[in-house]
Backbone bond lengths (Angstrom), bond angles and torsions (degrees), N, CA, C in turn:
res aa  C-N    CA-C-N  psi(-1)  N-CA   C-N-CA  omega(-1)  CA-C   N-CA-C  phi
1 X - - - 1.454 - - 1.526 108.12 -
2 X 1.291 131.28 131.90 1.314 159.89 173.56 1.502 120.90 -64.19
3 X 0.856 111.12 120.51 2.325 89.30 173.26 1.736 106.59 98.96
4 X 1.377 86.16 178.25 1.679 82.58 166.02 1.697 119.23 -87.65
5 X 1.339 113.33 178.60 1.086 124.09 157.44 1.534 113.71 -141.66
6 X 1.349 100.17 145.80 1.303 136.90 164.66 1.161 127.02 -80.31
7 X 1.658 108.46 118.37 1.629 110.40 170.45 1.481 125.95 -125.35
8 X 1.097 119.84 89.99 1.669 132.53 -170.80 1.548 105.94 -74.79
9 X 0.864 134.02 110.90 1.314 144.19 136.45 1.606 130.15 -57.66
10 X 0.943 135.01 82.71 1.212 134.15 -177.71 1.851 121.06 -57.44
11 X 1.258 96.29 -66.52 1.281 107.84 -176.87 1.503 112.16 -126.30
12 X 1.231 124.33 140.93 1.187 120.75 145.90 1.952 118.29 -126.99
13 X 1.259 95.17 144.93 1.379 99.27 -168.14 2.040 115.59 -111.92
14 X 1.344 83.56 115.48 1.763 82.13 -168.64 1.793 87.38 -119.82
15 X 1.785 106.67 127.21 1.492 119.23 -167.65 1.687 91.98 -113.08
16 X 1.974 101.15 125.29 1.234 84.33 -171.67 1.342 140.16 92.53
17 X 1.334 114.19 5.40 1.488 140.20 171.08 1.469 122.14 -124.23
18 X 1.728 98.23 91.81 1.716 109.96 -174.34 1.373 97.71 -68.55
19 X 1.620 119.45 117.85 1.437 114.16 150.60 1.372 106.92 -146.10
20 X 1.558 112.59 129.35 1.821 117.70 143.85 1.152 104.21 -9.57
21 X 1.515 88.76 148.99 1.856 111.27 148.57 1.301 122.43 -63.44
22 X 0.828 120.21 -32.58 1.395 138.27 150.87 1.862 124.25 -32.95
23 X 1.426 99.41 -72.50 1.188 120.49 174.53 2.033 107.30 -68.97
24 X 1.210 105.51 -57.03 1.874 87.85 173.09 1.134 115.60 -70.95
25 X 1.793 136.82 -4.50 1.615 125.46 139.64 1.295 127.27 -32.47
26 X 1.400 91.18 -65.81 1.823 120.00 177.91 1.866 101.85 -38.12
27 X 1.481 107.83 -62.38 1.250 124.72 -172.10 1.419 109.88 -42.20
28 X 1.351 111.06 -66.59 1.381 127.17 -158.97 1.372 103.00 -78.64
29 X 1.159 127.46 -26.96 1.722 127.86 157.42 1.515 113.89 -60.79
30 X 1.345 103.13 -25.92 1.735 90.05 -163.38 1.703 93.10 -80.64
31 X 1.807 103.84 -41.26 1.575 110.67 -164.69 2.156 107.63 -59.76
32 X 1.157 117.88 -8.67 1.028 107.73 -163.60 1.033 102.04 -113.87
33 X 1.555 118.82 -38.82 1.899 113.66 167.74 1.631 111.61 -46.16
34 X 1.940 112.74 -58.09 1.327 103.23 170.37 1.348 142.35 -67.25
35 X 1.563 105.58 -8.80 1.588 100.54 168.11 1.586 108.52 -97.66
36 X 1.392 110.66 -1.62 1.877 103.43 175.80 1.936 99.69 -78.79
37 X 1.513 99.49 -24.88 1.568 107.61 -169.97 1.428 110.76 -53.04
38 X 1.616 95.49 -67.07 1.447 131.48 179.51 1.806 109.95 -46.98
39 X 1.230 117.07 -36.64 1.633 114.96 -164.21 1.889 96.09 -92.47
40 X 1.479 101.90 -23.19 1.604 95.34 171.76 1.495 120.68 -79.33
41 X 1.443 121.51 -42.22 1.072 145.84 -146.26 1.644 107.74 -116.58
42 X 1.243 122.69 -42.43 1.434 130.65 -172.76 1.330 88.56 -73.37
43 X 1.961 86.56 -174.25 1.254 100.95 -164.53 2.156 102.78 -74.11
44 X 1.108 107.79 149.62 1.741 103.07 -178.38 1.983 121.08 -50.54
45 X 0.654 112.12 160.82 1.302 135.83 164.29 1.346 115.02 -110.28
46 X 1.442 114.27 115.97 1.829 106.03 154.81 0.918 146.28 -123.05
47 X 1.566 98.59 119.14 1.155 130.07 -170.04 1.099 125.09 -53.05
48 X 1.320 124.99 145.02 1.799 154.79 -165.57 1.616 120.01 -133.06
49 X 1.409 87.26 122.69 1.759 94.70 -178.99 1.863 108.22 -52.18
50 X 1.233 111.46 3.06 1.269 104.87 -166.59 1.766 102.57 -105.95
51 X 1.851 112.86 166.97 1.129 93.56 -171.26 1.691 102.27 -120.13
52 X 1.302 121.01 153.33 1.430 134.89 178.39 1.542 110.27 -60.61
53 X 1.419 153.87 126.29 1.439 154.06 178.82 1.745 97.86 -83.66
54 X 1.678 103.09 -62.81 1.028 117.15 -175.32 1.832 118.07 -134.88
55 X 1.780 108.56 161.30 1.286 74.20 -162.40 1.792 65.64 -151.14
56 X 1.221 123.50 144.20 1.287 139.04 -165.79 1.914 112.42 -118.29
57 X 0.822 91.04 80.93 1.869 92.57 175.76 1.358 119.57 -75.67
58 X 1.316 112.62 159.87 1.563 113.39 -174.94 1.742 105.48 -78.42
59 X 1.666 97.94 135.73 1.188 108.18 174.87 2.135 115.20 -58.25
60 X 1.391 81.40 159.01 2.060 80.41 -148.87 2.120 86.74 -112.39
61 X 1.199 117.05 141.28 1.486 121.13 159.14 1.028 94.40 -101.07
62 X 2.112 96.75 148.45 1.342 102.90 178.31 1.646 96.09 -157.97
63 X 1.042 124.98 146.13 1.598 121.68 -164.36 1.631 82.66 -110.25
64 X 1.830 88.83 173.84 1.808 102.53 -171.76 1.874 91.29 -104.09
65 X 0.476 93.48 153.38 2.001 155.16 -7.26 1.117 112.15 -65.18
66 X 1.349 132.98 139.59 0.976 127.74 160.00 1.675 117.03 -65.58
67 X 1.431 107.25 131.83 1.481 134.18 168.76 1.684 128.53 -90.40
68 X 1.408 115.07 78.34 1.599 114.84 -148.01 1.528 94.82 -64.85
69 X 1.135 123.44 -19.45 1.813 112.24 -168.86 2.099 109.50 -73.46
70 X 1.801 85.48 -45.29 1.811 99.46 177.28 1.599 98.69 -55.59
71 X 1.181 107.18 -61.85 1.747 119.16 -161.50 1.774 99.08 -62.18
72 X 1.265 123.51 -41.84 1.734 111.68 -175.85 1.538 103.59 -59.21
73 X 1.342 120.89 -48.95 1.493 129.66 -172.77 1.730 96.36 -62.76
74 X 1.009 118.91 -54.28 1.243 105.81 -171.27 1.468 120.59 -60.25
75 X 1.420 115.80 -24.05 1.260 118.59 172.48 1.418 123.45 -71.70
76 X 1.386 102.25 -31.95 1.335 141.45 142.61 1.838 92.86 -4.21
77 X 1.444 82.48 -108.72 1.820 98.40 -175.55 1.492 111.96 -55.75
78 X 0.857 139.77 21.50 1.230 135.12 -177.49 1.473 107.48 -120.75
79 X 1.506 102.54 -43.18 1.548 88.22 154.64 1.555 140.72 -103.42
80 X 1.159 92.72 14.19 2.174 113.11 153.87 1.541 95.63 -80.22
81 X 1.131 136.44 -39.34 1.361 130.53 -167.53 1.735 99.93 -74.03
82 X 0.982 119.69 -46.73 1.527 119.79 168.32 1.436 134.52 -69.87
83 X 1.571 105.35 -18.69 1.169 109.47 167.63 1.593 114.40 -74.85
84 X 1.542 126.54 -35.76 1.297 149.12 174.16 1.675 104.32 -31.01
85 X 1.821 90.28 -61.47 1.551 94.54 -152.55 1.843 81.37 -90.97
86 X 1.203 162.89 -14.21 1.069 134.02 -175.15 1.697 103.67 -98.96
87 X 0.947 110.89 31.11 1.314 97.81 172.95 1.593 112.57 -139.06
């Protein structure tokens, strides 16, 4: 594939994870620096003119306290790891 691509994330759903506004800032900064890292630098993805509805990542362990910077990155790779195999 040619050009850029675009990756929108709409939602992600974490059941069971007390965090501030504060703390899902933290999160969602960490998850997007490491998956902008990961999609440059990791191993490739290939890409399809077509678009994903839904996309199911592997459920993640995580002990308390929760750590929104560890836990965004980790979500991070988990959904580079799903993008890998669905494409």
């Amino acid at each position: 594939m040619n050009g850029p691509v675009q990756l929108h994330i709409e939602r992600i759903v974490l059941d069971g994870v007390p965090l501030s506004r504060a703390e899902a800032a933290q999160l969602r900064g960490a998850l997007e620096a490491e998956l902008a890292r990961l999609l440059a630098h990791g191993p490739r993805v290939a890409w399809t003119d077509t678009a994903l509805h839904s996309l199911r990542a592997p459920a993640l362990a995580f002990g308390a306290p929760v750590r929104p910077l560890e836990l965004g990155r980790a979500i991070a790779h988990s959904v580079h790891a799903s993008l890998l195999r669905g494409s």
